[in-house]
C-alpha positions in Angstrom: 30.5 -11.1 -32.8 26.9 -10.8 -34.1 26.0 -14.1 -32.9 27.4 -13.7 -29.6 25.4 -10.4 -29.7 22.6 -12.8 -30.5 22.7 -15.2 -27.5 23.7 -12.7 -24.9 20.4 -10.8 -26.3 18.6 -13.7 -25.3 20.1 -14.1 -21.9 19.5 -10.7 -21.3 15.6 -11.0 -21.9 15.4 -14.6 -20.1 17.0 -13.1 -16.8 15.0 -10.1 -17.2 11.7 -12.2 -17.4 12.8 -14.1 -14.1 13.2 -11.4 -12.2 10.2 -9.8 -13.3 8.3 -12.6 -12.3 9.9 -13.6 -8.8 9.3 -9.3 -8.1 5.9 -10.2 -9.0 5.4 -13.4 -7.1 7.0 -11.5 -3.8 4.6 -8.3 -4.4 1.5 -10.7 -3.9 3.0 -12.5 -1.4 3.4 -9.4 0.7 -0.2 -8.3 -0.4 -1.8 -11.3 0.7 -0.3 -11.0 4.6 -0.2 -7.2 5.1 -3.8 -6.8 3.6 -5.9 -6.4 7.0 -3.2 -3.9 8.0 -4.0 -1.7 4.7 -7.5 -1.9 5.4 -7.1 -0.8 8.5 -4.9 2.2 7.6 -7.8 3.5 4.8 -10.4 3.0 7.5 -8.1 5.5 9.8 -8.1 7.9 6.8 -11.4 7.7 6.0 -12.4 8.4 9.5 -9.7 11.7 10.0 -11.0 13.2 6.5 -14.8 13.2 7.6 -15.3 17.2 7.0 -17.5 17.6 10.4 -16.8 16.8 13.5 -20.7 15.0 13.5 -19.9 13.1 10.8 -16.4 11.8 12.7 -18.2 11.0 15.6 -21.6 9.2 14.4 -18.8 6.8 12.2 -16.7 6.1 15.2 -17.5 2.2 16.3 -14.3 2.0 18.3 -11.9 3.3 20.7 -12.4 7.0 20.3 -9.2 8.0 21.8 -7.4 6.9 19.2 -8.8 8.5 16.3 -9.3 11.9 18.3 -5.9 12.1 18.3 -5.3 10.9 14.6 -8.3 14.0 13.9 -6.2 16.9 16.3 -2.7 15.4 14.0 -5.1 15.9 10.7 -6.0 19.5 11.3 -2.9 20.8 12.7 -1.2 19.3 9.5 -3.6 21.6 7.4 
């Protein structure tokens, strides 16, 4: 039975170590297509956290709508 202990140990770790690296593999895959959305969303925060309203506008480049709304959502969340 200790041998059989033995080899099953060694399955264990093998499969183990597959699926490690195929989770791995798949986590940079996603990475590497969903990146400009990430950036996107940290730009978003950055903007909604600016602590004056002067700050938040003088960083604003583009559509202003959008972010005034993401700035009301911010507060009221506070």
């Amino acid at each position: 039975m200790n041998r059989l202990g033995g080899i099953a140990r060694k399955i264990e770790f093998a499969v183990a170590g597959v699926l490690t690296l195929e989770v791995v593999a798949l986590h940079f895959n996603v990475m590497r297509r969903d990146a400009p959305l990430w950036r996107d969303e940290i730009s978003s925060l950055s903007l909604q956290t600016k602590p004056t309203p002067t700050e938040f506008w003088s960083s604003l480049t583009f559509d202003p709508g959008r972010f005034r709304l993401e700035r009301i959502n911010v507060a009221i969340r506070r």
